[in-house]
C-alpha positions as CSV (number, residue, x, y, z in Angstrom):
1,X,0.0,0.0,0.0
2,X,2.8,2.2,0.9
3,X,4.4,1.5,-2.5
4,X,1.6,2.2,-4.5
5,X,0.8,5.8,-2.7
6,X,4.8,6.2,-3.3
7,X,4.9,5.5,-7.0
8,X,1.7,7.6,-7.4
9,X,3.2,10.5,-5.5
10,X,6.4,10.0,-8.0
11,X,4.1,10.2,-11.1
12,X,2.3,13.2,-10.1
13,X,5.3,15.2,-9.3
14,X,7.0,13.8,-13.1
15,X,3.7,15.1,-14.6
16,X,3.9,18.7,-13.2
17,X,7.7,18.8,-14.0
18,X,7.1,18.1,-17.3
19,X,4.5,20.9,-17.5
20,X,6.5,23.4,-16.0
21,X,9.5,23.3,-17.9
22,X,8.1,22.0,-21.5
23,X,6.7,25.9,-22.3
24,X,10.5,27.0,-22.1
25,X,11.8,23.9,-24.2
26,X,9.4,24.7,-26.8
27,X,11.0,28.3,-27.1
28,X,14.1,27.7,-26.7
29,X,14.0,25.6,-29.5
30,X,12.0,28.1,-31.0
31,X,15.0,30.8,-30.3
32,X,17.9,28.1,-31.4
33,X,20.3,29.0,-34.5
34,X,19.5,26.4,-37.5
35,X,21.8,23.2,-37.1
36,X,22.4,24.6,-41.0
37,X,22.3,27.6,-42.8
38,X,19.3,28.0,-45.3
39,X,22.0,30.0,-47.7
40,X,22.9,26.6,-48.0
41,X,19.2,25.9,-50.2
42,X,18.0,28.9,-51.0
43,X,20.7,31.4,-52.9
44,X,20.5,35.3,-51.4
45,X,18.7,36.9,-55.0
46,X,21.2,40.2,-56.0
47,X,18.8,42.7,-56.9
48,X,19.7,44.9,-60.1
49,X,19.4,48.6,-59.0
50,X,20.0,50.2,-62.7
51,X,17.1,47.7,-64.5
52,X,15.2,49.0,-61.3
53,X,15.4,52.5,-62.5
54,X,15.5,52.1,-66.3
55,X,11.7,49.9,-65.7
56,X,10.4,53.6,-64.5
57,X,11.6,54.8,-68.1
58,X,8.4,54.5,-70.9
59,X,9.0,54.7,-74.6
60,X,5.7,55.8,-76.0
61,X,5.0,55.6,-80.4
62,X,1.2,57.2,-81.7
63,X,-0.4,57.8,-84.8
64,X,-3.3,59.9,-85.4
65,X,-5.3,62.5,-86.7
66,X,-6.0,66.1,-86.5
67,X,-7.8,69.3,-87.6
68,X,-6.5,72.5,-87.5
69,X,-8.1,75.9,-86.8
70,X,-6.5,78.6,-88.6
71,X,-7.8,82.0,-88.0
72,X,-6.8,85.5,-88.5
73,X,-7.4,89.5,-88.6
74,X,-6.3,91.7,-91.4
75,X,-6.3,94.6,-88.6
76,X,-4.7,97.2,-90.5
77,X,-5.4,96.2,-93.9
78,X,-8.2,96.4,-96.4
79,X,-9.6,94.1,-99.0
80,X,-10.0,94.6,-102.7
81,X,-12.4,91.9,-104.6
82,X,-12.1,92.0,-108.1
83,X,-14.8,90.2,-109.9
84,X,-13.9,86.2,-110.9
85,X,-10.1,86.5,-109.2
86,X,-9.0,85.8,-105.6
87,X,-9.3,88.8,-102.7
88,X,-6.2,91.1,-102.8
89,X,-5.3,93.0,-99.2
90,X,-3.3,96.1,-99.0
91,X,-2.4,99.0,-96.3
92,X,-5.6,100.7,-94.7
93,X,-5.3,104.0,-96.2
94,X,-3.1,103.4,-99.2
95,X,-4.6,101.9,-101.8
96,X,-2.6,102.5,-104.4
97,X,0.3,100.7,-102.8
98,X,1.0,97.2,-104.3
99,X,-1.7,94.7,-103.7
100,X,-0.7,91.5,-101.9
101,X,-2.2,87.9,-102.8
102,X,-0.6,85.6,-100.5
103,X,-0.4,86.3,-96.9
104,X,-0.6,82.7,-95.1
105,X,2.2,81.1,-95.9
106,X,4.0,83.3,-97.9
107,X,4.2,86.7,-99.2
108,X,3.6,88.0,-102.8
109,X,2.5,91.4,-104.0
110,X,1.6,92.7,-107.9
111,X,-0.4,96.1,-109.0
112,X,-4.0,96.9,-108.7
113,X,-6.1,95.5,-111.3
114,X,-8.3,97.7,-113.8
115,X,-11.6,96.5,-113.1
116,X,-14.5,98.5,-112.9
117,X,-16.5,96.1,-110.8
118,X,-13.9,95.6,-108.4
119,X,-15.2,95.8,-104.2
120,X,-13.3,97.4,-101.6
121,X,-13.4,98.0,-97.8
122,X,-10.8,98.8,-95.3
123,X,-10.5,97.4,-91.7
124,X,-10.6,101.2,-90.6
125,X,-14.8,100.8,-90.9
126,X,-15.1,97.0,-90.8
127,X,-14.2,93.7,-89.0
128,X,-12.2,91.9,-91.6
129,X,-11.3,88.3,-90.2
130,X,-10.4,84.8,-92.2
131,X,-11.1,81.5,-91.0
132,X,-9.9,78.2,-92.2
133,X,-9.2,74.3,-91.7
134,X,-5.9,72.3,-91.9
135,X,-5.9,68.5,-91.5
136,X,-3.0,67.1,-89.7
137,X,-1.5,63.1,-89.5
138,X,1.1,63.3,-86.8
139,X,3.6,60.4,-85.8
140,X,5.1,61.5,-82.6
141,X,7.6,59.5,-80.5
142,X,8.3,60.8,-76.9
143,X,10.0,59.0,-73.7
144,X,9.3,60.2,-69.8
145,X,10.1,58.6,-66.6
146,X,7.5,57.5,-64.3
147,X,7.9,58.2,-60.2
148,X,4.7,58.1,-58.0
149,X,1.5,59.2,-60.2
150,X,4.4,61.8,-61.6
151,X,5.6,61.6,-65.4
152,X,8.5,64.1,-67.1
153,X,10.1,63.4,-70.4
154,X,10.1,65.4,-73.5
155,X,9.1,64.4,-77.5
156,X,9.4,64.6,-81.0
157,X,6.7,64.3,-83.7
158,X,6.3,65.0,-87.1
159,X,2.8,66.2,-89.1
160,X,2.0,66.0,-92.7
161,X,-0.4,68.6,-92.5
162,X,-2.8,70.2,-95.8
163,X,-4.3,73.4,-95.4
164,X,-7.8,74.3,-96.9
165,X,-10.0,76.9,-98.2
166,X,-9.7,80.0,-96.4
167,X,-13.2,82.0,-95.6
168,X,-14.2,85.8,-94.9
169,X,-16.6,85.8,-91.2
170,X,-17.8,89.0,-92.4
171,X,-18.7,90.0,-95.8
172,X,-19.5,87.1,-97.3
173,X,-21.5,88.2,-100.1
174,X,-18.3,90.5,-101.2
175,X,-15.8,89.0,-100.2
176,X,-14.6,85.9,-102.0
177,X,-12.7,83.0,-100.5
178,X,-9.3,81.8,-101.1
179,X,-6.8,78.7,-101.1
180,X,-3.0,79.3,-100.7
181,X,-0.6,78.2,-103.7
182,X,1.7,75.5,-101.7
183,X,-0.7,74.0,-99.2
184,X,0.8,70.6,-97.9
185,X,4.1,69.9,-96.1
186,X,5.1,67.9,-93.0
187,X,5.4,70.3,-89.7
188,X,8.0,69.2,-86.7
189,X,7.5,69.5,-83.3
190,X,9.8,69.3,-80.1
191,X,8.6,69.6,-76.7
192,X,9.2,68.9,-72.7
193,X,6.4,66.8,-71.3
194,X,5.0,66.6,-68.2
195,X,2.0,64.6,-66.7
196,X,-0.1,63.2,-63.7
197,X,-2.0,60.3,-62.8
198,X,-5.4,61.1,-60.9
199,X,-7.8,57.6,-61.7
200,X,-8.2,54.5,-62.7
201,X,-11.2,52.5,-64.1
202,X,-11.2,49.3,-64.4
203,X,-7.8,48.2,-66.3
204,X,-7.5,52.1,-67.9
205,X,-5.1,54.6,-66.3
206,X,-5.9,58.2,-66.4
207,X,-3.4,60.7,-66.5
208,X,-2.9,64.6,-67.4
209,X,-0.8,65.6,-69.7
210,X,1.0,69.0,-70.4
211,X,3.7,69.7,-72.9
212,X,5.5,72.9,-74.5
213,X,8.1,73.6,-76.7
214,X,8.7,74.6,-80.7
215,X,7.6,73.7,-83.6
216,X,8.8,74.8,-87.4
217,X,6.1,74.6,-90.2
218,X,6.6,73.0,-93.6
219,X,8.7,73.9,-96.3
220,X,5.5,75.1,-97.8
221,X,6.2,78.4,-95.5
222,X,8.6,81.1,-96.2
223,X,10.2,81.3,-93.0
224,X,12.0,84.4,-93.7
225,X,8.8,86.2,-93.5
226,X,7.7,84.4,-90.5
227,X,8.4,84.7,-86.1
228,X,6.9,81.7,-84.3
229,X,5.3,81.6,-81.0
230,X,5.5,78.7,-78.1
231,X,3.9,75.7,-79.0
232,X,1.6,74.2,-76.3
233,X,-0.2,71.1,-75.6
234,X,-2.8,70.0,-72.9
235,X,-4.6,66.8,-73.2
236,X,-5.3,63.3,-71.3
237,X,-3.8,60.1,-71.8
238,X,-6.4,56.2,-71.6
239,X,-4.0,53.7,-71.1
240,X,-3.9,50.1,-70.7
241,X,-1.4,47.7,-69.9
242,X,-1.4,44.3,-71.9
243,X,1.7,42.9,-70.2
244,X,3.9,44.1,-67.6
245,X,6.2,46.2,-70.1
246,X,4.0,46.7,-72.9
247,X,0.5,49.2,-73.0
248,X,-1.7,50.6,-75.6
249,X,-3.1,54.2,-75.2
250,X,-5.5,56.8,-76.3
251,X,-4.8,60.1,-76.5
252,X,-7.1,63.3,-76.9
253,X,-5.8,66.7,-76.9
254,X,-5.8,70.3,-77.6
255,X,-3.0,72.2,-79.2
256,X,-2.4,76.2,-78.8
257,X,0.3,77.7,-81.5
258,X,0.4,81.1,-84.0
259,X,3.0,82.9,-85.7
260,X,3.0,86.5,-87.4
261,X,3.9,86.5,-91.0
262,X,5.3,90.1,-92.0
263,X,4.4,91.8,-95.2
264,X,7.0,93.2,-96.5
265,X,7.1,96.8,-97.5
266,X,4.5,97.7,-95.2
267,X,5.8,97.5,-91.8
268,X,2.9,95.7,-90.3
269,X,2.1,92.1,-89.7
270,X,-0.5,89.3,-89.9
271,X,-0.9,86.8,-86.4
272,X,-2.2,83.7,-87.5
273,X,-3.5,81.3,-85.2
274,X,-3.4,77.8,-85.3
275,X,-4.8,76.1,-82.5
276,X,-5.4,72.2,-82.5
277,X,-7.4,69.4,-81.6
278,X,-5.8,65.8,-82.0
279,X,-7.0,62.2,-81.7
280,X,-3.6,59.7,-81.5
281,X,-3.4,56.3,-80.9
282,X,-0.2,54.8,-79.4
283,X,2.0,52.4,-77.7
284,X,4.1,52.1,-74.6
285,X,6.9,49.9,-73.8
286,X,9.2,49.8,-70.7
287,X,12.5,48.1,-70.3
288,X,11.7,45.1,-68.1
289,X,13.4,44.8,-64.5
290,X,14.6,41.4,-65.3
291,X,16.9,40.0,-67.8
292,X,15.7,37.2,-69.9
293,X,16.8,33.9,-68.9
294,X,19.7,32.5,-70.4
295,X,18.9,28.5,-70.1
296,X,17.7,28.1,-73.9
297,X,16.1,25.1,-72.6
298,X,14.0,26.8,-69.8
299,X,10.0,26.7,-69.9
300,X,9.0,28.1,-66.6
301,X,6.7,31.4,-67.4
302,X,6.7,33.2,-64.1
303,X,9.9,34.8,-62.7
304,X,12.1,32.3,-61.5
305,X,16.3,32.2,-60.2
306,X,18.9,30.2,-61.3
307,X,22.1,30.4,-58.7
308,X,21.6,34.1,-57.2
309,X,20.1,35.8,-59.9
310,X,17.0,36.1,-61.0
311,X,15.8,36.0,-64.5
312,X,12.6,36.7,-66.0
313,X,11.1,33.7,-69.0
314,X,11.9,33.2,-71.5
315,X,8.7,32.2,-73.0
316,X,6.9,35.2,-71.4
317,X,5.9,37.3,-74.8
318,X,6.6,41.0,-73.8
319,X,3.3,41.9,-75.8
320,X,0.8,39.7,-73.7
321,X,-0.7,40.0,-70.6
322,X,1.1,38.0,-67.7
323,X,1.4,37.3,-64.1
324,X,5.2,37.3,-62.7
325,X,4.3,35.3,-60.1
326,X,2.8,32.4,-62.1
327,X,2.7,32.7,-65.5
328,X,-0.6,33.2,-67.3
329,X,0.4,32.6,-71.6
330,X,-2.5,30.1,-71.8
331,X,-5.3,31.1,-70.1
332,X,-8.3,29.8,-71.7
333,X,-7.6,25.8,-72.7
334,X,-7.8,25.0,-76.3
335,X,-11.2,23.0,-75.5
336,X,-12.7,26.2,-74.7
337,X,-11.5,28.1,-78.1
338,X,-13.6,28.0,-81.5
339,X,-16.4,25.6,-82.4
340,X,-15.5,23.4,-79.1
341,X,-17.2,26.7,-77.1
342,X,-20.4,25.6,-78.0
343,X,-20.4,21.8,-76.8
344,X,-22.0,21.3,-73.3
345,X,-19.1,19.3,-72.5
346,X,-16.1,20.1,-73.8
347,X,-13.8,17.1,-73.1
C-alpha cells in the first residue's frame, strides 16, 4: 500500500515537472540558430538597381489625326475683290500701294487690277477676319520617366499637315474665298512633357498631360517672313497595360500655336492662329526589371532564379498580358476556343 501511494506521488510530481518546464523547451527551440544555414538551399537573389530605375523609363509611339483651326485679322489692312479673281489685301489708307495675294504662308505682291467692278473695304470701318481648316496626320515619339502618379520626359513628332479653303466671317456676299498656292508639307514638333496620374477605371489609367516647346512649319512656309510663338499642348492620356512592359493608349488633346507673317514693305504684320485638336493612338513599352533567362532550354513562365540571380522567361511574350508570379500565356484551354465553345461538355 505504501508503495503504491509512493509510486503515485512520483508520477504526479514527473507530470507537473514536465508541464512546467516543456513551455520553455518549446522556445528555446524556437530561439535556437539552424543546425544549417538556409544559404545553403535557398541562394540570397542580388537585386539589379540600374534595371530597377530604367523599368520607371516608358518609350511611347502614336499615330493619329488632326484638324487644325487657322484663323486670323487683317487689322490694319483692307480688301479689294475683283470680280472672278481671288481677294487682294493692301495697307488701310493706301490703296494705291501694291496689292498682296498671299499672306498665309508666304508673301507675294503685284499692282491693282483695272476693273471697274472691283469691291473694296478697309479694316478702318469694318471687322475683316479669315477663318480656315488644316488636317494634320502626326507620328510623334516621346520617352518620360514615371515616379509616383508623376511623369516628365520630353518628345518629337512629325505632321504631314494640308491646309484648306480660307473663308471671310464677315462679308460674305463680297468678299470671295481663297486657297493658298503650296498647301501641304510635314510640320516638326519638339517639346518637354509633363503629366499626372489622378484615376483608374477598371484596367484604364488616367493621366494629365502637359507639354511645350517649338515647332517649325513646312517647307511650304517662307520662314523668312515668318516669327513663331511657343507651341503648347494639354490633353489626357487612356491607357492600358497588356503585359507588364507593354500598353496601348489613347490620346485626346488640344493644341495652342500662332505665328505672325510680316508683309514686306509695309511695316505691319499678320498673327495667324493655329490652334489644335488631335486624336492619336499609341504604344508604350518599358524596359523590363529582369533580364531574360539565359537557359535556352528553360519553360517556366513566371519569374524564377537560377544560382543568385533572377531572371525573367523566357517564354513570357513582352506583348501579352502575364502574371510574374505564375505565368498566365494560356489562359483559356484550347477546348474552350472555336467551335468546341459551344459543346456542353467540352472534353
Amino acid at each position: 500500500m505504501i508503495y503504491t501511494n509512493l509510486s503515485k506521488t512520483v508520477y504526479i510530481s514527473f507530470l507537473l515537472l514536465v508541464m512546467v518546464t516543456l513551455p520553455g523547451i518549446v522556445i528555446a527551440q524556437d530561439d535556437e540558430i539552424p543546425t544549417f544555414p538556409l544559404e545553403t538551399i535557398y541562394a540570397k537573389r542580388k537585386p539589379n538597381t540600374v534595371r530597377k530605375v530604367l523599368t520607371r523609363i516608358k518609350f511611347s509611339a502614336s499615330i493619329g489625326a488632326g484638324n487644325t483651326y487657322m484663323a486670323h485679322k487683317l487689322d490694319g489692312f483692307g480688301i479689294l475683290q475683283g470680280s472672278g479673281i481671288a481677294p487682294q489685301i493692301f495697307p488701310a489708307g493706301n490703296v494705291a500701294s501694291p496689292l498682296y495675294s498671299a499672306w498665309v504662308n508666304t508673301v507675294s505682291s503685284g499692282q491693282p487690277p483695272a476693273l471697274p467692278d472691283s469691291y473694296l473695304i478697309s479694316s478702318d470701318t469694318a471687322k475683316l477676319k479669315y477663318k480656315g481648316n488644316a488636317f494634320n496626320f502626326p507620328l510623334h515619339l516621346t520617352v518620360h520617366y514615371e515616379f509616383k502618379n508623376f511623369r516628365i520626359g520630353g518628345g518629337y513628332g512629325l505632321e504631314f499637315m494640308n491646309i484648306g479653303t480660307f473663308r471671310p466671317t464677315t462679308f460674305t456676299d463680297k468678299i470671295g474665298s481663297f486657297t493658298v498656292s503650296d498647301p501641304s508639307g510635314i510640320m516638326k514638333k519638339y517639346y518637354g512633357y509633363a503629366g499626372y496620374s489622378f484615376y483608374r477605371w477598371q484596367d484604364i489609367l488616367f493621366s494629365g498631360v502637359f507639354q511645350l516647346g517649338g515647332y517649325k512649319p513646312g517647307n511650304n512656309f517662307s520662314m523668312g517672313f515668318i516669327t513663331k510663338s511657343l507651341n503648347a499642348n494639354i490633353g489626357v492620356v487612356m491607357e492600358r497595360n497588356l503585359s507588364e512592359n507593354f500598353g496601348v493608349f489613347l490620346k485626346p488633346s488640344f493644341d495652342i500655336k500662332s505665328y505672325q507673317i510680316d508683309i514686306a514693305g509695309t511695316g505691319r504684320t499678320i498673327k495667324h492662329n493655329m490652334n489644335a485638336l488631335y486624336l492619336q493612338l499609341g504604344v508604350t513599352y518599358s524596359i523590363p526589371e529582369l533580364r531574360k533567362c539565359f537557359h535556352s532550354e528553360c519553360k517556366i513562365q513566371m519569374n524564377h532564379a537560377h544560382g543568385n540571380k533572377e531572371y525573367r522567361s523566357r517564354v513570357h511574350p513582352f506583348y501579352k498580358k502575364q502574371n510574374p508570379n505564375y505565368g498566365e500565356n494560356y489562359p483559356k484551354l484550347i477546348k474552350y476556343k472555336g467551335k468546341n465553345k459551344k459543346k456542353l461538355n467540352p472534353y
